[in-house]
N, C-alpha and C positions, 0 to 999 in steps of 0.2 A: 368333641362330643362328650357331654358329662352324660356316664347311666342315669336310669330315671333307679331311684332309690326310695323305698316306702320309708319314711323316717321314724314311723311307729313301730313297725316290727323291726327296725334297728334301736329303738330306744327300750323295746321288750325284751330282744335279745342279749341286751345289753344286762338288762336285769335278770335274765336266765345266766348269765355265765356267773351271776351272784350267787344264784342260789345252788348251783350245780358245784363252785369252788366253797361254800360254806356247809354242804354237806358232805362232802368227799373230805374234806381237812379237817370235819368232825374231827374228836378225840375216838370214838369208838365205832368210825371208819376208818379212816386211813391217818388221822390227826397223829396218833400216840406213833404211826410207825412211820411217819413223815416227821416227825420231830426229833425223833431219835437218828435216823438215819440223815438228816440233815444235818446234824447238829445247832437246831434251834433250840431256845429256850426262851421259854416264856415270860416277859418281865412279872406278869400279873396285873399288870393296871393297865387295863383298858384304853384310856387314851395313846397309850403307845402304839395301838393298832389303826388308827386315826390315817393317818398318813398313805401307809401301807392299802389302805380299802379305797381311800381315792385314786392312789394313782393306780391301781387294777377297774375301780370306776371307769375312769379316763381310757385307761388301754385297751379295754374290755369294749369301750364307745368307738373305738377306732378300726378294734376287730371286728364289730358288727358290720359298721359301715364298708370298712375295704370287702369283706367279703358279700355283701348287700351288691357292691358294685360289681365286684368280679362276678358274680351270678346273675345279675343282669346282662352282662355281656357275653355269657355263655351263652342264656335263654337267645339274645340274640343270632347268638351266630350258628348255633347248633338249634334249635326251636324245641318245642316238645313238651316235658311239663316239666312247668318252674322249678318244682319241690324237687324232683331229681334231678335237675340240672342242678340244683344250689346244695342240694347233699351230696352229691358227687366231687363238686367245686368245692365242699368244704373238706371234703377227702382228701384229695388233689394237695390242696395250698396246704394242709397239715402233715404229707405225709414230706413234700420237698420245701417247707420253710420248716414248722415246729418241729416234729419230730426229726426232721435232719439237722438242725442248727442244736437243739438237746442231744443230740446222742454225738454228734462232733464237742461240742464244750464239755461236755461230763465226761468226755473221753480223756482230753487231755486235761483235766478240773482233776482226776481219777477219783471220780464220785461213783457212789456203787451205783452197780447195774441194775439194784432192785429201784432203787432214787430216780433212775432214770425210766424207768417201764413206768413208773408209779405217774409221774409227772407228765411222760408223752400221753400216756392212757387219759390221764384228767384232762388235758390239751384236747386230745379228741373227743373225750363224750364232750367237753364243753362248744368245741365247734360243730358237732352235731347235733346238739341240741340250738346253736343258734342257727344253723341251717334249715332246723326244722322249724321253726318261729318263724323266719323271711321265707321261705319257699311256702307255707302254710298261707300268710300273707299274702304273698303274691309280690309283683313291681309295684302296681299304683296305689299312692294310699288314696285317691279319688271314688 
């Protein structure tokens, strides 16, 4: 059995995790001290970031969807109302995949602790907000 998955608010949410990781990695958000603490640096030519924006495009399309489906299958099995079933679920799937798979690699990576808060935090507003986008939606896009 495939979830019935709205594919609009997966293609919206998809574009919410764009705009939620383009202002959080602003320069005068979190840019300048995610850059530093990283150890990026910036070529300056634009095209270089080309790459980089699709395949977060792409990953970004697949986060929507697997959590699209994994919230349908809550709404299923637990009933209730979609938007907090699917912000719950986006809890859930953030706290024991992202944020535990980030704080195990950065552990032994020995990346600071501030790099790691910085990046779990952006992981969750960003899946809360596309929690909010599909549960706002609804399952059917009919």
């Amino acid at each position: 059995m495939i979830p019935e998955i709205n594919i609009w608010a997966v293609l919206l949410a998809t574009l919410s995790s764009m705009v939620v990781g383009s202002v959080w990695y602003t320069p005068k958000v979190f840019g300048n001290y995610w850059m530093r603490v990283a150890k990026v640096t910036p070529s300056g030519d634009a095209k270089d970031a080309v790459i980089p924006i699709v395949i977060t495009l792409v990953v970004s399309f697949v986060s929507a969807l697997v959590l699209a489906g994994a919230a349908a299958i809550s709404q299923h099995f637990y009933g209730g109302n979609f938007l907090v079933n699917t912000l719950v679920t986006a809890l859930i799937l953030w706290a024991g995949f992202t944020a535990a798979r980030f704080i195990t690699h950065d552990a032994f990576e020995g990346r600071p602790v501030g790099l790691t808060v910085l990046n779990c935090a952006h992981e969750l507003l960003t899946l809360m907000v596309m929690a909010l986008v599909i549960g706002l939606f609804g399952i059917s896009a009919a």
